[in-house]
NUDRENFI-565532 format. One line per field, with one value per residue: residue number from 1; x negated, y negated, z negated of N, C-alpha, C in turn. Coordinates in nm, 3 decimals. Example, Ala and Ser with C-alpha at 12.3 -4.5 7.8 and 13.67 -1.06 7.14 Angstrom:
% residues 2
kemar	c(1  2) .
nu	c(-1.319  -1.285) .
nv	c(0.569  0.225) .
nw	c(-0.780  -0.708) .
cau	c(-1.230  -1.367) .
cav	c(0.450  0.106) .
caw	c(-0.780  -0.714) .
cu	c(-1.320  -1.290) .
cv	c(0.330  -0.003) .
cw	c(-0.780  -0.787) .
END
This chain:
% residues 146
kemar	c(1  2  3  4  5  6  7  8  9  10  11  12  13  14  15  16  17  18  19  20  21  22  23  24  25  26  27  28  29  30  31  32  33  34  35  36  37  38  39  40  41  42  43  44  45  46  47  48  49  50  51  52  53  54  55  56  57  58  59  60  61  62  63  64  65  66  67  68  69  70  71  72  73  74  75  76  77  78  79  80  81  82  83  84  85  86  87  88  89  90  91  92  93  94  95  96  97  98  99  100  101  102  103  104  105  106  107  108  109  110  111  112  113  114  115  116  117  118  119  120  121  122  123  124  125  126  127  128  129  130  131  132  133  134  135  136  137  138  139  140  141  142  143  144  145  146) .
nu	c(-6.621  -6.374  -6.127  -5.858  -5.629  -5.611  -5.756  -5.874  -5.671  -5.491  -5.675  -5.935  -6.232  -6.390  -6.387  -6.397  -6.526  -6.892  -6.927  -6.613  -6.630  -6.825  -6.728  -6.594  -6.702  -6.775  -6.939  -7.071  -7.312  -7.420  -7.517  -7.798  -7.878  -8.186  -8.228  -8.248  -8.339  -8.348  -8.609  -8.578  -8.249  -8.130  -7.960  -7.849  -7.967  -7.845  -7.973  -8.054  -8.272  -8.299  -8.322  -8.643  -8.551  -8.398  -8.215  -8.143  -8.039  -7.874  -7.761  -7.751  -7.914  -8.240  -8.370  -8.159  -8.092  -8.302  -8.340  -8.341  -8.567  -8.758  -8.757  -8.780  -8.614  -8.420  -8.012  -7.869  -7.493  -7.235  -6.947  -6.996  -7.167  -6.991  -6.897  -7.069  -7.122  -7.048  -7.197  -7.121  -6.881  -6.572  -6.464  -6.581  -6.518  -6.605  -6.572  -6.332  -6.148  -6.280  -6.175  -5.874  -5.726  -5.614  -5.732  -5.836  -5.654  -5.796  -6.015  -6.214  -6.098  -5.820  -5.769  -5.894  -6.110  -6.416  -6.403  -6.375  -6.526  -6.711  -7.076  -7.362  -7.589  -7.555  -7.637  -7.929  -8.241  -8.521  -8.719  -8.939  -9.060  -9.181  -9.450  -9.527  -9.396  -9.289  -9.211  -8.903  -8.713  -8.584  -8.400  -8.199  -7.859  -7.628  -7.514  -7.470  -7.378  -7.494) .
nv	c(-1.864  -1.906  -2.185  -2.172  -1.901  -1.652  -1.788  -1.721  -1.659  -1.672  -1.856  -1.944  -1.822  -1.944  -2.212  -2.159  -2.278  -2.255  -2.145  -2.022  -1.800  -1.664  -1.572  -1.367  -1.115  -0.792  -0.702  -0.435  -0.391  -0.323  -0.455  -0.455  -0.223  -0.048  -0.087  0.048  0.000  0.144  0.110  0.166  0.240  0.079  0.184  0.139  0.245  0.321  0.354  0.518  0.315  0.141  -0.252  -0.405  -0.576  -0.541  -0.504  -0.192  -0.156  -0.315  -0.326  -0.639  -0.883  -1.003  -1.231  -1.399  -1.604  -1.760  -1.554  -1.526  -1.650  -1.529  -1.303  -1.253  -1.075  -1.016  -1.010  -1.281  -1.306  -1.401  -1.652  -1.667  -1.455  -1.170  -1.026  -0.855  -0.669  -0.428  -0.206  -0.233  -0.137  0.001  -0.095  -0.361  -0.696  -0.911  -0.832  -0.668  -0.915  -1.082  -0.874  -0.905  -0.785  -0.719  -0.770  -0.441  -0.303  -0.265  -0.456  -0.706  -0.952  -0.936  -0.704  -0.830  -0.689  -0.549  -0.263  0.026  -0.069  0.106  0.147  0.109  0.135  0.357  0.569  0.492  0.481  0.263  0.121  0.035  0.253  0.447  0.437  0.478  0.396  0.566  0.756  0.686  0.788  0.986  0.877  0.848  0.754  0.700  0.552  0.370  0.312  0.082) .
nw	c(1.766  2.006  1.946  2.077  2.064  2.304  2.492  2.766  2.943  3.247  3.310  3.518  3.561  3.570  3.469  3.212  2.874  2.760  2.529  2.497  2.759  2.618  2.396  2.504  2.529  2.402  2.261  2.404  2.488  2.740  2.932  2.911  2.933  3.128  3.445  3.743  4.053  4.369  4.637  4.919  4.965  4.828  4.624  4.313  3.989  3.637  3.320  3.021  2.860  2.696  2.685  2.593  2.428  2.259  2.009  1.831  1.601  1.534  1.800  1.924  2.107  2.057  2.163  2.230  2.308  2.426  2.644  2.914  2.989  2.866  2.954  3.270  3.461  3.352  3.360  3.395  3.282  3.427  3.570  3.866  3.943  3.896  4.119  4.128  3.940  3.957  3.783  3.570  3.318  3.316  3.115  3.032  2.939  3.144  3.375  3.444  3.389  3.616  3.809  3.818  3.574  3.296  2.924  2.755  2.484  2.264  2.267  2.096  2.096  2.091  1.913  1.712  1.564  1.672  1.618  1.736  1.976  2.229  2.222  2.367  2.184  2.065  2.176  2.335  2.427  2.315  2.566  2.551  2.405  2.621  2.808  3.047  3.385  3.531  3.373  3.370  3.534  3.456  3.277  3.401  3.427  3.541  3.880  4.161  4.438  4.689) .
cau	c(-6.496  -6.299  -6.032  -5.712  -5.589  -5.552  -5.761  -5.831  -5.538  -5.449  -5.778  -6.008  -6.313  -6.530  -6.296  -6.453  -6.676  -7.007  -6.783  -6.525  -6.709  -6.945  -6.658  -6.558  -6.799  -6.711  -7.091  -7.104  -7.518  -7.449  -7.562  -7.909  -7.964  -8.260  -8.157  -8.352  -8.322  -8.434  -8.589  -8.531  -8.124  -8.014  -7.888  -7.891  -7.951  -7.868  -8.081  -8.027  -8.332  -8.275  -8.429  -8.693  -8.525  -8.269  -8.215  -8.071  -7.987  -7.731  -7.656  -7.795  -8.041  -8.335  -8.421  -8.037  -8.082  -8.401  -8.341  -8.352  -8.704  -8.830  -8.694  -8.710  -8.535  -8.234  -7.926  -7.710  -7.346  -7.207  -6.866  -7.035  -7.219  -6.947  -6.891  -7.192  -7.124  -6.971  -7.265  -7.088  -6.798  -6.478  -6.367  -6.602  -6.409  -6.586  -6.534  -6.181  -6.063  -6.308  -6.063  -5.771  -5.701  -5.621  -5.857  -5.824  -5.602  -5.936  -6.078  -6.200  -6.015  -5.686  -5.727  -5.975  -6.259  -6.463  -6.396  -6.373  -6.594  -6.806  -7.211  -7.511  -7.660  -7.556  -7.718  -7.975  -8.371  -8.608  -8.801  -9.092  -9.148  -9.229  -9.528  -9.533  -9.223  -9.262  -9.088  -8.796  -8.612  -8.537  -8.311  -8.086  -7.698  -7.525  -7.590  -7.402  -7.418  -7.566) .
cav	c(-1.817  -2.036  -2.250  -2.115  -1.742  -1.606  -1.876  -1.649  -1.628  -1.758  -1.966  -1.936  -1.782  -2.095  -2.332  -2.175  -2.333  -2.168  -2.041  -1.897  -1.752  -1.596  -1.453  -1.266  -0.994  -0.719  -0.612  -0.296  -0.387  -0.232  -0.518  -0.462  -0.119  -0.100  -0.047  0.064  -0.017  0.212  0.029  0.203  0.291  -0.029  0.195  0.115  0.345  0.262  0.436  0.542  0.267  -0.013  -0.313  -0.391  -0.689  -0.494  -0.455  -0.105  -0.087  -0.416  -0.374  -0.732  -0.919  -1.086  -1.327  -1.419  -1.768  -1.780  -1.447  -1.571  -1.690  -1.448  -1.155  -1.282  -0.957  -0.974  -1.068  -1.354  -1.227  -1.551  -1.569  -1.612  -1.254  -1.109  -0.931  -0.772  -0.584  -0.258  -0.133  -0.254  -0.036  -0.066  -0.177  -0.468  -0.793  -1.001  -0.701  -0.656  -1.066  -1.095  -0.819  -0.977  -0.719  -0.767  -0.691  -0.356  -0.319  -0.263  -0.567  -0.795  -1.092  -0.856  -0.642  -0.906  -0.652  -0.503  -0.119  0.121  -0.050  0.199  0.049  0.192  0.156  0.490  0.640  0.426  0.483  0.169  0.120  0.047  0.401  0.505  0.362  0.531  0.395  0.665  0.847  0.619  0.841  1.098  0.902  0.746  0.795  0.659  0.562  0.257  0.239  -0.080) .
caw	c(1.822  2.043  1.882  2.114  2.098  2.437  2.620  2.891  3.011  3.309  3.353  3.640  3.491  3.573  3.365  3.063  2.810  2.717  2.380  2.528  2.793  2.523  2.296  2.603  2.514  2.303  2.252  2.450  2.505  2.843  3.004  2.799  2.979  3.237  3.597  3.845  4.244  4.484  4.722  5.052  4.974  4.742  4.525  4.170  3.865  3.535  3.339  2.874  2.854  2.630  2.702  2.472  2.296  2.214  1.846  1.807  1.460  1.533  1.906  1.971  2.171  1.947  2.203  2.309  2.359  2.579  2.754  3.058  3.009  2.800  3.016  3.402  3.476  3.262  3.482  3.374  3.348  3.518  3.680  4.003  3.933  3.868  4.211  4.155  3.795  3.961  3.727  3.451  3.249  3.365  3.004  3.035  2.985  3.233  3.514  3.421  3.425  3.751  3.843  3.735  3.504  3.118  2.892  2.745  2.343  2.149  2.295  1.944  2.106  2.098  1.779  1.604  1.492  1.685  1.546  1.846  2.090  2.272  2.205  2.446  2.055  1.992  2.287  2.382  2.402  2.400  2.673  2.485  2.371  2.728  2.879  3.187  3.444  3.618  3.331  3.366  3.636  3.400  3.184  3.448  3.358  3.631  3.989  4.210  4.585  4.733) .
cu	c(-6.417  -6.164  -5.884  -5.716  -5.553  -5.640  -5.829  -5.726  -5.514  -5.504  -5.864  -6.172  -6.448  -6.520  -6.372  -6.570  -6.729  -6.959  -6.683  -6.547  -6.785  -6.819  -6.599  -6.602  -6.778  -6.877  -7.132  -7.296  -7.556  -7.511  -7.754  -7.966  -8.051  -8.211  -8.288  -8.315  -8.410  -8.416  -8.607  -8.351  -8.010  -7.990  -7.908  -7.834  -7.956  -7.890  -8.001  -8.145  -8.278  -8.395  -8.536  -8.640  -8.416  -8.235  -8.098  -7.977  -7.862  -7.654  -7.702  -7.911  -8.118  -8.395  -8.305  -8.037  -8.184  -8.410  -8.383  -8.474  -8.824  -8.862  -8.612  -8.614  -8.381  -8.114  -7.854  -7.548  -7.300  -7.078  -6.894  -7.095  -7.087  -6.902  -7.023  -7.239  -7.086  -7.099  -7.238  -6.981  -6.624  -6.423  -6.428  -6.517  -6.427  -6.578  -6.408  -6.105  -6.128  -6.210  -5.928  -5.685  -5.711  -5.727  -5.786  -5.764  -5.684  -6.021  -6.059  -6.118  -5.865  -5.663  -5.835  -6.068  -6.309  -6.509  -6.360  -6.456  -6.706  -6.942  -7.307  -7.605  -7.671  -7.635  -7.853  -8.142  -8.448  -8.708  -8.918  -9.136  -9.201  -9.324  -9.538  -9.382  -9.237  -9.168  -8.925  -8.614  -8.519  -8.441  -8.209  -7.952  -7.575  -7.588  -7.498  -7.463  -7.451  -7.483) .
cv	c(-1.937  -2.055  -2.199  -1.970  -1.708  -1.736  -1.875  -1.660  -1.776  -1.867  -1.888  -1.892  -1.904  -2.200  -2.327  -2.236  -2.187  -2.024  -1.950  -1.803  -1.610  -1.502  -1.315  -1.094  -0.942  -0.650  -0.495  -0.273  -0.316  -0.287  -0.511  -0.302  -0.119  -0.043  -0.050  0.064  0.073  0.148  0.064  0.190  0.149  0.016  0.192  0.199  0.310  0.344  0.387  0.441  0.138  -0.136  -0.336  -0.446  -0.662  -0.445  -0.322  -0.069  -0.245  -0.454  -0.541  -0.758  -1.019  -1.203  -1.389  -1.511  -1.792  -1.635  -1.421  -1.576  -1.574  -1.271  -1.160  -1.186  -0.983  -1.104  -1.178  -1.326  -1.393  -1.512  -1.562  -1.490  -1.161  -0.969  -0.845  -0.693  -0.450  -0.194  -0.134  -0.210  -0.080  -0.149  -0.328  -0.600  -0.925  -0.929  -0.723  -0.787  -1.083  -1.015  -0.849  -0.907  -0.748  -0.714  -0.574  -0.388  -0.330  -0.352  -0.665  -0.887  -1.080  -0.816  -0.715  -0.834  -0.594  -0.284  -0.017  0.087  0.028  0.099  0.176  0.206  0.281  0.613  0.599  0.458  0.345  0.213  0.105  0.156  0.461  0.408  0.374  0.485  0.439  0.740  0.786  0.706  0.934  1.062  0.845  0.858  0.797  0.608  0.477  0.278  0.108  -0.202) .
cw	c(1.875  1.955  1.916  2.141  2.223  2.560  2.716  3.006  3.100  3.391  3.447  3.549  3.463  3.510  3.226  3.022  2.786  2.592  2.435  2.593  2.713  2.455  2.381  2.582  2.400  2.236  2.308  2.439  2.634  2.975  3.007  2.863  3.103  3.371  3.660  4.006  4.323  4.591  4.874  5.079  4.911  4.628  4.388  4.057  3.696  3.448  3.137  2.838  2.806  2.627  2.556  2.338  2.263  2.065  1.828  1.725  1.448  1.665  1.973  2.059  2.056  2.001  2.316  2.378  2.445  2.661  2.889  3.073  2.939  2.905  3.128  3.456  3.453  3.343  3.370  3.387  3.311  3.606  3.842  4.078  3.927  3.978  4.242  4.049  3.820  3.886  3.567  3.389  3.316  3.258  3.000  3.018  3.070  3.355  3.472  3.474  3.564  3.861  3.861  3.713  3.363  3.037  2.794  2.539  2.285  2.182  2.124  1.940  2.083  1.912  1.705  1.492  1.637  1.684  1.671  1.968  2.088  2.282  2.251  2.293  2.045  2.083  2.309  2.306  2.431  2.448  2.667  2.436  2.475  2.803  3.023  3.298  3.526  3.585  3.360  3.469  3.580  3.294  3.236  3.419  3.490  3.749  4.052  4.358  4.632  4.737) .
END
């Protein structure tokens, strides 16, 4: 947890260290769901499919720290990405400050637990039970224009 309360505020999203950065995240795991691109239209479907390394029963990733490498796929949420999260919740709190919108009362950094955030955990099928990604169409949720 970073050292100053509030040190968001006010800063340019690129100012932050790796830490503060990181505490940003309330755990939703919504980053962690699989998306799918249709590739005639752009448009992208984000789909009840949890990635694999998704530990359900805590909401985490099991391979956080090499992600990247482990799981070429999985996007970096980076503030230079950030104009490119409209797939991501509005409560998000790196959508929201990219916004430059506050982050929402039940944010952990606000009310200091965790206790009302909404977690794709509770929904969420891994992606490893379906072999076929053909089935994959049938569990999209949501849908993003290009």
């Amino acid at each position: 947890m970073p050292d100053k309360p509030g040190h968001w505020r006010g800063r340019p999203l690129e100012t932050l260290s790796k830490q503060e950065w990181e505490s940003l995240c309330d755990g939703c795991a919504r980053c962690c769901l699989v998306q799918l691109e249709d590739d005639e239209t752009g448009e992208i479907h984000l789909t009840r499919l949890a990635c694999r390394h998704l530990a359900l029963a805590s909401c985490r990733c099991t391979v956080y720290d090499e992600r990247n490498k482990v799981q070429p796929d999985c996007i970096p949420l980076t503030p230079d990405k950030l104009p490119t999260l409209s797939w991501m919740p509005e409560s998000c709190a790196y959508r929201r400050l990219g916004e430059g919108q506050a982050l929402p009362d039940w944010h952990p950094l606000l009310a200091g637990h965790a206790k009302g955030v909404p977690k794709v955990c509770d929904f969420a099928i891994p992606e490893s039970e379906l072999c076929d990604t053909d089935e994959w169409e049938a569990f999209i949720i949501e849908s993003y224009g290009s």
